[in-house]
N, C-alpha and C positions, 0 to 999 in steps of 0.2 A: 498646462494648467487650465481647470474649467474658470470662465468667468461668471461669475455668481449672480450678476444687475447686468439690467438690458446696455446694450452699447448705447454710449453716450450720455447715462447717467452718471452724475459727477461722484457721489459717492461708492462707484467702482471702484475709483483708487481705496479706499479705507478697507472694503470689503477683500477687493482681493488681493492688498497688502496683510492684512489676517489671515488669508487663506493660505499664505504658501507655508502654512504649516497645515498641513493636510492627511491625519491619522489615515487614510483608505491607500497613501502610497504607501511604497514598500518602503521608500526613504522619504518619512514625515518632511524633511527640512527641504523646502522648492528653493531657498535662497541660500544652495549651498557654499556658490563662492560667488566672488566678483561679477564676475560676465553675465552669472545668473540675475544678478542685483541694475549690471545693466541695462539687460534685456528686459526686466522691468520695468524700469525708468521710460525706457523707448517705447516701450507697449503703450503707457499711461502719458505719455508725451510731452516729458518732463526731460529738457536739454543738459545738455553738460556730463551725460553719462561717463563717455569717455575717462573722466576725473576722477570718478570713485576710487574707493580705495579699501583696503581692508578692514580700516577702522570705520568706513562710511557704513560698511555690512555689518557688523557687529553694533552699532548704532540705530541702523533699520530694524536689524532683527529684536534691539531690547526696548523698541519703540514699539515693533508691531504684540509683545505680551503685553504691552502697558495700554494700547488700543484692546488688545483681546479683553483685557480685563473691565472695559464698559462696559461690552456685550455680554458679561458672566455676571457683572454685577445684578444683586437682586433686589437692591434697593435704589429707589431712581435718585433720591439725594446722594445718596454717596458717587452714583455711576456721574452726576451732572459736575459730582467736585472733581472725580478722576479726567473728566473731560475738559473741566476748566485749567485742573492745573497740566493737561497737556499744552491746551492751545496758549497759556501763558509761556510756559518754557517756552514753547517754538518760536515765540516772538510772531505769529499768524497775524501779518496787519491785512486787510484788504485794500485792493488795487485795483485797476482795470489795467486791460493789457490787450492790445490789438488782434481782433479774432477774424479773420479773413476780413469781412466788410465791415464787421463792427467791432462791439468791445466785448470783456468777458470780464466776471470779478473771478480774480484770484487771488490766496493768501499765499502772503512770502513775508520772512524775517528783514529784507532787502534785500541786498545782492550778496547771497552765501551760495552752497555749493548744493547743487540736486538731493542729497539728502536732507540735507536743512528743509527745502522745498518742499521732498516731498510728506516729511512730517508736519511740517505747516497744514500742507493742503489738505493729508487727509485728516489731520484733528476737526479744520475747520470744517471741510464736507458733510463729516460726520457730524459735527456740532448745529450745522444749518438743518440737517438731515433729523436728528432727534428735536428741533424746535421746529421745524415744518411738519413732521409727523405722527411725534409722540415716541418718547423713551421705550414704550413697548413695543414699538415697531422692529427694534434693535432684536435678532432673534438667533441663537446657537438651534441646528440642526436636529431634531428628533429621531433622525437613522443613527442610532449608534450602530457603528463605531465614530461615525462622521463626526467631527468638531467642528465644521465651518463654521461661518457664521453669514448674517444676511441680513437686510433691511428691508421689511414686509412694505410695500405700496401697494399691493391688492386693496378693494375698494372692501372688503370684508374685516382685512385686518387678522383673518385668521392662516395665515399662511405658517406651513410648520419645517419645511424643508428648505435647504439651501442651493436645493437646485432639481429639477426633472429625474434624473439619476435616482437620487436618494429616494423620492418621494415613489417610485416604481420599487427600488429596493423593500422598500418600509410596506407597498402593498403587497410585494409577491410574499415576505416572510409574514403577515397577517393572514393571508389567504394558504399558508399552507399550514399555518400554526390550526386554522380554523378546519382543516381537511384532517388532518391529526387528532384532532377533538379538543386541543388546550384551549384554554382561557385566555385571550388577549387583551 
């Protein structure tokens, strides 16, 4: 799976928890079973993997259409109520929590199981994410077929692609649409 935000940006997890639904593979569903759901959890460095279960997957996955649907949202008060009343379910308190030498805030429900966790965390990311940079930052991919989605920090603000990939796809069928004679 591509990661969509630079490493070490917190709202990765949100991003490419939405992404493992991925229209450009052959099998859209990246969070096909368990182990997949693990390896997850472990990439994004979110403990207690191990524990998951089948109903933890089927809970991530009807979590990450209810995230995708910020991102499609086209109106920023409705996209700000879906995202509140995610971060309410989750129970998202903030905490600090021991980061090598120092500390780091993280959102947790309290002591529940890595997918608790990891909806907490990415409601909250995303939620810090559109109030540190604006609801239109939030942005679905302009390479159809692509559905990703992505959080624009370019200092422009006009970024349209959800990753290098795309954004070379979207230029070679422009430049051969134009070689053709069509209209783009």
């Amino acid at each position: 799976m591509i990661q969509f935000q630079q490493p070490g940006d917190p709202v990765a997890l949100a991003v490419d928890l939405v992404n493992t639904w991925d229209t450009l593979e052959a099998q859209p569903e990246l969070l096909r079973e368990v182990s997949d759901l693990r390896a997850f959890l472990g990439r994004h460095g979110i403990s207690g993997a191990a524990g998951v279960d089948g109903r933890d997957l089927a809970r991530v996955r009807a979590f990450r259409e209810e995230l995708r649907s910020v991102f499609a949202e086209e109106d920023e008060d409705r996209a700000a109520m879906r995202l509140n009343a995610l971060l309410e379910r989750s129970g998202a308190v903030p905490q600090l929590v021991p980061d090598g030498d120092s500390w780091a805030l993280r959102h947790a429900p309290g002591p529940v199981g890595p997918s608790a966790r990891l909806i907490a965390e990415a409601s909250a990311v995303l939620a810090e994410a559109v109030s540190g940079l604006g609801w239109e930052r939030l942005g679905i991919c302009s390479a159809a077929p692509c559905t990703c989605v992505f959080v624009d920090r370019s200092r422009s603000g006009r970024r349209r692609y959800c990753c290098r990939l795309c954004a070379d796809r979207a230029a070679t069928a422009a430049y051969r649409a134009r070689r053709r004679g069509d209209t783009v």
